[in-house]
N, C-alpha and C positions, 0 to 999 in steps of 0.2 A: 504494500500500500504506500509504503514511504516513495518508491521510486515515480510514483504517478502525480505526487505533487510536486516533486523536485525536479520533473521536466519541465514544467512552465518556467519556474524559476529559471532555469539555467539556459533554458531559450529567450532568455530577456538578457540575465546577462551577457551570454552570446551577442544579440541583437546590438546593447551597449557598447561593447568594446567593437563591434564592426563598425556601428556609428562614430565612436571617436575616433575612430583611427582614419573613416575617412574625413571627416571634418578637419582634424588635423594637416592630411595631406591638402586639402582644397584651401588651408588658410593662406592668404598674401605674405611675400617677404618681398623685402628690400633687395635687389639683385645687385646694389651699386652699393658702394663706400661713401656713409651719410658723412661723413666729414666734407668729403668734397663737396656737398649742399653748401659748405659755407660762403660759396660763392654767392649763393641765391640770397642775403642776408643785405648786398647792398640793393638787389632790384625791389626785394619786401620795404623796404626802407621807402623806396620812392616809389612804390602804389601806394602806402598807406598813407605818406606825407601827401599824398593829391598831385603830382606836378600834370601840369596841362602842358600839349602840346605836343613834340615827341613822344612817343611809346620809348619805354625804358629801357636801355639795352638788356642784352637777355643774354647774359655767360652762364646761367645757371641751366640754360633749358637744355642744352647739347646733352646734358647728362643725364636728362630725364627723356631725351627723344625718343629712342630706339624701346622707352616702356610701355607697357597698355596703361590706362588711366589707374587701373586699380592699384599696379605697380606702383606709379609714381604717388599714388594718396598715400600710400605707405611709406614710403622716400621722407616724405617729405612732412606725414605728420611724424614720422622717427624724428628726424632734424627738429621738429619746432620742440619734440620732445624731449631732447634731449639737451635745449637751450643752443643750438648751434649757429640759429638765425636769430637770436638774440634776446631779448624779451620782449613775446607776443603776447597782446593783451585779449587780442579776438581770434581764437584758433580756428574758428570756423571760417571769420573772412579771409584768414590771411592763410589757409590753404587753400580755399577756390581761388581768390583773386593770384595765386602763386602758379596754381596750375593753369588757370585760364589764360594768364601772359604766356607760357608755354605751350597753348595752345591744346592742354589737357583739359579731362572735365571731371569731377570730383563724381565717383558712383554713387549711384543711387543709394538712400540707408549705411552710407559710409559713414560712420563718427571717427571722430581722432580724438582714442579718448586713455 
């Protein structure tokens, strides 16, 4: 009798460890070296300051090119988290308006948190 209850059980936890292992695999990393983001620290500077006129030069973007968007939201909220781009006071603006100059788009239900 004990065996016919402890097959649910153990198909659940079965079930559990298949789910996190793949949720694990499917999570985002950073493929590039968030240091080198320190570049992006002088173009945040002048989105956030407002400058009219020229668009900002963009040394930070080359480094985030070659990633899909979900990539670079992880790039780059690594970096604000890590204080690299200096102290952000709006994490949310100043990772779209980071990526959008790059020409990236922050994913759907993505937080940086």
């Amino acid at each position: 009798m004990a065996s016919k209850t402890n097959t649910p059980l153990a198909l659940f936890l079965a079930f559990n460890l298949l789910f996190f292992a793949l949720a694990n695999k499917s999570a985002a990393t950073c493929p590039i070296d968030i240091l080198k983001l320190g570049v992006c620290a002088n173009v945040l500077g002048k989105l956030i300051g407002i400058i009219i006129g020229n668009p900002p030069i963009k040394p930070c973007c080359s480094l985030i090119e070659g990633l899909v968007d979900l990539e670079a939201a992880v790039c780059v909220c690594a970096a604000i988290k890590a204080n690299i781009l200096g102290s952000v006071v709006n994490v949310p603006l100043s990772l779209t308006l980071l990526l959008n100059v790059c020409s990236k788009n922050v994913p759907k239900d993505f937080q940086c948190a």
